[in-house]
N, C-alpha and C positions, 0 to 999 in steps of 0.2 A: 694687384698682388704681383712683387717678383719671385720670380723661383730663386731660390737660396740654392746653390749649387754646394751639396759636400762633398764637391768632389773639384779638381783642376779643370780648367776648361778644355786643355788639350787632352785629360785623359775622358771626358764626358764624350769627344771625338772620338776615340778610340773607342771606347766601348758602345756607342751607336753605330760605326762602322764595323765591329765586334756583330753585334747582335742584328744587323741589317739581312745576314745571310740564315738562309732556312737550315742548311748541315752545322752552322757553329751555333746557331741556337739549340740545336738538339744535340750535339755534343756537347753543349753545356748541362741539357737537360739529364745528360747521361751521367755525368759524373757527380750529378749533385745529390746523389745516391750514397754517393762513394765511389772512392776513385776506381778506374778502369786504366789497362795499359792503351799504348797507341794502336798495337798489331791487335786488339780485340775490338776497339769503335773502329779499325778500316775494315774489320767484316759485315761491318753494319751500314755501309754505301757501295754505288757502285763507284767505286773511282780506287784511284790509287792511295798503295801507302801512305807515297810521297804528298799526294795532295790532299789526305786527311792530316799527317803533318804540316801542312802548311796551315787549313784549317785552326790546329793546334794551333800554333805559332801566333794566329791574330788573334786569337782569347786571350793567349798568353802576353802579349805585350797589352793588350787593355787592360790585365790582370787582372782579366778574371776566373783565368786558373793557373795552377802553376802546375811543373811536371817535378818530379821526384825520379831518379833512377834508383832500379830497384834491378842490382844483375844486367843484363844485359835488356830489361826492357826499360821503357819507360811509362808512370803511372801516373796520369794527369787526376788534378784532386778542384775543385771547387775555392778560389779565394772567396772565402765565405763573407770576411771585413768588406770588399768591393763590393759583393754583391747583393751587401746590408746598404751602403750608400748608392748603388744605383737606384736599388727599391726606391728610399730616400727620395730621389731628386725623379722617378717616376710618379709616388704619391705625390708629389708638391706640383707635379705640372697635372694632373690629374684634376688635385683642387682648384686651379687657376681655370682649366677648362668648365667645371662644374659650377665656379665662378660666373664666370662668360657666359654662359647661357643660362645661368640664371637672371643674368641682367637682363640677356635678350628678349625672354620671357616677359621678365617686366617690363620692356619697351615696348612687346608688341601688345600687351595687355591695355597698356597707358595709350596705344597708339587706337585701339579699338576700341578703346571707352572714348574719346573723342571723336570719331566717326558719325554716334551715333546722332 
């Protein structure tokens, strides 16, 4: 089985370098609620603004959120299309894996009935 990528190869980069880190997987987690502004997910680490903005900023170019300014803040929201085709191209390596050891299963099966 190959995995069917729906997505660009250069953005499936981005968004596993995206989601590699533990604070932008849970800033994504956060806003998949609904969105939040920036100045309310940096009271939710210990680091700065600025470096929850930057956080921001690598979601945002894998796009899989985008910001909205709203006034003087700004309200990051969930690209919800991105993160229907990641799911996507997660299930399909999923089943390639579930594949894969199925076989291995049977090879060790077929290996141990000849043993005997």
């Amino acid at each position: 089985m190959v995995v069917d990528y729906p997505l660009a190869e250069e953005s499936v980069d981005q968004i596993f370098h995206a989601l590699a880190d533990r604070t932008r997987r849970d800033i994504l987690r956060r806003v998949i609620q609904g969105g939040e502004s920036v100045s309310v997910l940096s009271h939710h680490y210990e680091m700065s603004f600025a470096a929850v903005q930057k956080h921001v900023a690598v979601l945002e170019r894998a796009d899989l959120v985008t910001k909205e300014r709203r006034g003087r803040e700004q309200i990051v929201r969930t690209n919800k299309e991105t993160l229907l085709r990641t799911t996507m191209l997660l299930d399909a390596f999923e089943q390639l894996w579930v594949q894969r050891v199925g076989r291995i299963s049977e090879v060790l099966s077929t290996t141990e009935g000849n043993e005997s």
